[in-house]
C-alpha positions in Angstrom: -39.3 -25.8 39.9 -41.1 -28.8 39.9 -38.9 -30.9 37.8 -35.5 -32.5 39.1 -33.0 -33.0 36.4 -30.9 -35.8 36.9 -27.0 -34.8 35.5 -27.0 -36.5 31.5 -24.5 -36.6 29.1 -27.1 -38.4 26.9 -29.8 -37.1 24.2 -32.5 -37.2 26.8 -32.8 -35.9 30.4 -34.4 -37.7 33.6 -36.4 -35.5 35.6 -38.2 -36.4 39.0 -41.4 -34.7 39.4 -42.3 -33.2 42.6 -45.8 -32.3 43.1 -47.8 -33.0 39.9 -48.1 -36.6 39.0 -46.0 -37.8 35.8 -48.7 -39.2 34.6 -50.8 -36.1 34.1 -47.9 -34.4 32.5 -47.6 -36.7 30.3 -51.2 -36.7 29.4 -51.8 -32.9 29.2 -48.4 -32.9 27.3 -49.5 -35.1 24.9 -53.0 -33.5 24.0 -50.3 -30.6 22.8 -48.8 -32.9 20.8 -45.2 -33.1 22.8 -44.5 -36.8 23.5 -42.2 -37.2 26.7 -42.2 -40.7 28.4 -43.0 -41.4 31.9 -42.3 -43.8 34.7 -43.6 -45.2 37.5 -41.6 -48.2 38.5 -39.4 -48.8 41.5 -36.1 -45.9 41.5 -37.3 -43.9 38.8 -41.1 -43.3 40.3 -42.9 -40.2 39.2 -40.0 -39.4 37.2 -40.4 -38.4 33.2 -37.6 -38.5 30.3 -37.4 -35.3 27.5 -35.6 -36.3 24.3 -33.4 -33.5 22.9 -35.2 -32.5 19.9 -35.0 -29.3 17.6 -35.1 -25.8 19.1 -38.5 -25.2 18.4 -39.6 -28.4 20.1 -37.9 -27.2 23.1 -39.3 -23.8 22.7 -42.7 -25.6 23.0 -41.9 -28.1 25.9 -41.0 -25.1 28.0 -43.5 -22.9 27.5 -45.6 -26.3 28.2 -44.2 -27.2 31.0 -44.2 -22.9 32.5 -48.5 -23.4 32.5 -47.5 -26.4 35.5 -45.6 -24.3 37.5 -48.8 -21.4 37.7 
């Protein structure tokens, strides 16, 4: 996979991207109409952050995020 979950207790999870840009994930993701957040400052560089949302939001984000790893 291209995503790197960091360990969370939290409603959200921080993922590193390896590979694809954050950015562009967050862009394409966006034109679906999935809001995530990115950043791209010092220790958390190309990393993104989901918020746990209802199942059917999740449903979406993965089958989202599946077309990346093609």
């Amino acid at each position: 996979s291209f995503l790197e979950p960091a360990p969370s207790e939290a409603n959200f999870i921080l993922c590193r991207v390896k590979g694809p840009e954050a950015i562009s994930i967050q862009r394409e993701l966006r034109k679906q109409g999935i809001y995530i957040r990115y950043f791209d400052t010092p220790g958390l560089k190309n990393s993104i952050r989901i918020s746990v949302g209802k199942p059917e939001h999740t449903d979406a984000l993965v089958q989202a995020l599946r077309a990346w790893e093609e």
